[in-house]
C-alpha positions as CSV (number, residue, x, y, z in Angstrom):
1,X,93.5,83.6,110.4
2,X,93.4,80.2,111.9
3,X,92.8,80.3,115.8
4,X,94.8,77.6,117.9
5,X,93.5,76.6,121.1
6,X,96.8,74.9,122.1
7,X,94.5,71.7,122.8
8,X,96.3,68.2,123.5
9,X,97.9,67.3,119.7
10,X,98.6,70.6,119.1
11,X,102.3,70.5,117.9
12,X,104.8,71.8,119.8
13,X,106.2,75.2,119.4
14,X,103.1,76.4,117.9
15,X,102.0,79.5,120.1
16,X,98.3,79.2,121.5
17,X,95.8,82.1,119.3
18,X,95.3,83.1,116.0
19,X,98.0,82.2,113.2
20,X,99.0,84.6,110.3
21,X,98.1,83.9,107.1
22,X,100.8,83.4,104.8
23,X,101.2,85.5,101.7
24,X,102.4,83.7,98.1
25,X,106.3,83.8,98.3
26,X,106.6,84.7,101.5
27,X,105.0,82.6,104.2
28,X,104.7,83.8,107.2
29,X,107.9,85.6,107.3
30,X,106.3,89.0,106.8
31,X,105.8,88.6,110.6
32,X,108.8,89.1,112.3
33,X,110.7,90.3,108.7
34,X,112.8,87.3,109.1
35,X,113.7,84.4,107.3
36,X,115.4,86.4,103.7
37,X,112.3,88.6,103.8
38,X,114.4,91.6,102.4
39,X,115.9,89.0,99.6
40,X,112.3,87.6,98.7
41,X,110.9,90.9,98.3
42,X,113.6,92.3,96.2
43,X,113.2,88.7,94.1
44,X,109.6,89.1,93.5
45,X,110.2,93.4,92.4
46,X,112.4,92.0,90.1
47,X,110.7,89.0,88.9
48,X,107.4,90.4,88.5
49,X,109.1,93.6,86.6
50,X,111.2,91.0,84.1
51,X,108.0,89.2,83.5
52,X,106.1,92.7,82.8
53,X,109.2,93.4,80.4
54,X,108.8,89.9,79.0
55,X,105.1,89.7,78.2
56,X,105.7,93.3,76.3
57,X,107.5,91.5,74.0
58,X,105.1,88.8,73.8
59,X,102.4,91.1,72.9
60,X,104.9,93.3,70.4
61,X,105.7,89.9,68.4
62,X,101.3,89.2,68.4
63,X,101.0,93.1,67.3
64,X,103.7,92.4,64.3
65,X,101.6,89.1,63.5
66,X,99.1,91.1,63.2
67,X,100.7,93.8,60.8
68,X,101.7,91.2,58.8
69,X,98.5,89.9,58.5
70,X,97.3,93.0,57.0
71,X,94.1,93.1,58.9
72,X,93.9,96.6,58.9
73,X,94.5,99.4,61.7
74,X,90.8,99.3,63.3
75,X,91.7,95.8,64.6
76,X,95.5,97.1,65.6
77,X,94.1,99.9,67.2
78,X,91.3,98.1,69.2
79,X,94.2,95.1,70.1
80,X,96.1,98.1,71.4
81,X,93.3,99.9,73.7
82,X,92.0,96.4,74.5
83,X,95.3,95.4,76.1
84,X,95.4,98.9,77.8
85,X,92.3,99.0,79.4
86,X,92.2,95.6,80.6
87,X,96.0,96.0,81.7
88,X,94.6,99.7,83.7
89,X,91.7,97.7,85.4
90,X,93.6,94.6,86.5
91,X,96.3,96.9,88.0
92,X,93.5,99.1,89.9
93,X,91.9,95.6,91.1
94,X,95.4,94.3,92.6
95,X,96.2,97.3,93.8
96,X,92.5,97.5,96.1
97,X,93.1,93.8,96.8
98,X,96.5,94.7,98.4
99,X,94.9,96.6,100.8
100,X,90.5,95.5,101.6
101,X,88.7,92.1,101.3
102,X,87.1,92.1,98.1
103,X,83.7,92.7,99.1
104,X,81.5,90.7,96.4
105,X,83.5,87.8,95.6
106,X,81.5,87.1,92.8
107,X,81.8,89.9,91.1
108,X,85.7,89.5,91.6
109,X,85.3,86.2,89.5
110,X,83.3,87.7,87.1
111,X,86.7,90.2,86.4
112,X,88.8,86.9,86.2
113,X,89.0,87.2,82.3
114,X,89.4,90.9,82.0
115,X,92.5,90.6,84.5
116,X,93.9,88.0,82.7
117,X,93.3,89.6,79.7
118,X,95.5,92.7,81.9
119,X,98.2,90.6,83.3
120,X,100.5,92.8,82.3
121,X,98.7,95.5,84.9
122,X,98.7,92.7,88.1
123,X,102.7,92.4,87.5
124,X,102.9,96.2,87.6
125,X,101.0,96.4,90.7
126,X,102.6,93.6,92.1
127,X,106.3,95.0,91.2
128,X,104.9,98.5,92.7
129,X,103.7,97.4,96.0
130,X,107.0,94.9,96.6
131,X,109.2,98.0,96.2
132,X,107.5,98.9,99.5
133,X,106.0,96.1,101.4
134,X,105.5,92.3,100.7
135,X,102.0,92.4,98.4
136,X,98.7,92.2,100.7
137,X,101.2,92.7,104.1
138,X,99.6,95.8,105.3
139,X,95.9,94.2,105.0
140,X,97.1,90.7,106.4
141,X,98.9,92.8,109.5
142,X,96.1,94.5,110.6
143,X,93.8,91.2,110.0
144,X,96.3,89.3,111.8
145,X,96.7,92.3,114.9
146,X,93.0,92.4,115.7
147,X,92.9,89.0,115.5
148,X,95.9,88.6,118.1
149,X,94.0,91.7,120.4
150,X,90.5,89.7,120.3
151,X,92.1,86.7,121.8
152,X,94.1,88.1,124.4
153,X,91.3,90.1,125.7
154,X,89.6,86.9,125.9
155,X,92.0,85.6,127.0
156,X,92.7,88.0,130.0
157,X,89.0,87.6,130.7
158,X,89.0,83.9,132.0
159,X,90.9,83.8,135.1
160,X,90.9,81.7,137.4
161,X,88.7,78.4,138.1
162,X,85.3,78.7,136.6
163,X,84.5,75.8,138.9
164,X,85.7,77.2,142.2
165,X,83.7,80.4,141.7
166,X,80.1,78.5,141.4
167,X,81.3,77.0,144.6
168,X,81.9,79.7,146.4
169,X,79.0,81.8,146.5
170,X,75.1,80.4,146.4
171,X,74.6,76.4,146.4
172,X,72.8,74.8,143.0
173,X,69.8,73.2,143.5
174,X,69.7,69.4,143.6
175,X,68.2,67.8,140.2
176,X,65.7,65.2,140.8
């Protein structure tokens, strides 16, 4: 969330308080559900389920390669639970990053590799979550709700002329 104080060079049309983040394909039209956000989100179920479909293949034509390679079924079998794992672990790691903060972002680079090892797993979850919302909506609502609550309440707290209320009541002492 970026906040706005609607200071001079703000540009116009830009509402005063916190902005929404925008999500990848989507901008900021999660918001308001306008803009084609029923047509984007039916183009990424789609596209992140054809490229699922597609890097299956990929990995089938790399399994062949390596039947014809003869190297022998350990190495087929451990290319096989390999994939899977890494493909289980990168789609439980989407999914939680659809909906919390990571909380050690360090340890979320560390799992860099391994999910792109599982890329097949972050399409899946990605493809999953777009059947229902745009990916990471939900957290970025809430983010972006509280963040709209704290600065009206702020807001709602400064009324009136801070100037004209020390003027009102006792007198300041003279500096000097």
């Amino acid at each position: 969330m970026s906040e706005n104080s609607a200071a001079p060079g703000t540009p116009p049309g830009t509402a005063p308080g916190p902005q929404p983040e925008p999500i990848r394909f989507f901008g900021t039209t999660w918001v308001d559900h306008d803009g084609g956000y029923g047509l984007r989100r039916a183009g990424v179920a789609v596209g992140s389920l054809a490229a699922a479909m597609a890097a299956c293949f990929v990995l089938r034509f790399a399994y062949e390669g390596l039947e014809i390679a003869e190297v022998g079924g350990f190495v087929g079998v451990l290319v096989i639970a390999m994939f899977s794992i890494c493909s289980a672990i990168a789609f439980r790691k989407t999914w939680e990053g659809f909906g919390a903060r990571p909380k050690d972002p360090s340890r979320e680079d560390a799992l860099r590799g391994l999910k792109s090892i599982g890329f097949i797993g972050s399409l899946l979850a990605y493809f999953v979550r777009s059947l229902t919302e745009a990916p990471g909506e939900k957290l970025r609502r809430a983010e972006y709700e509280k963040a709209r609550a704290q600065f009206e309440k702020r807001r709602s707290t400064r009324t009136g002329n801070p100037a004209a209320r020390k003027a009102s009541g006792r007198k300041r002492p003279k500096r000097g």
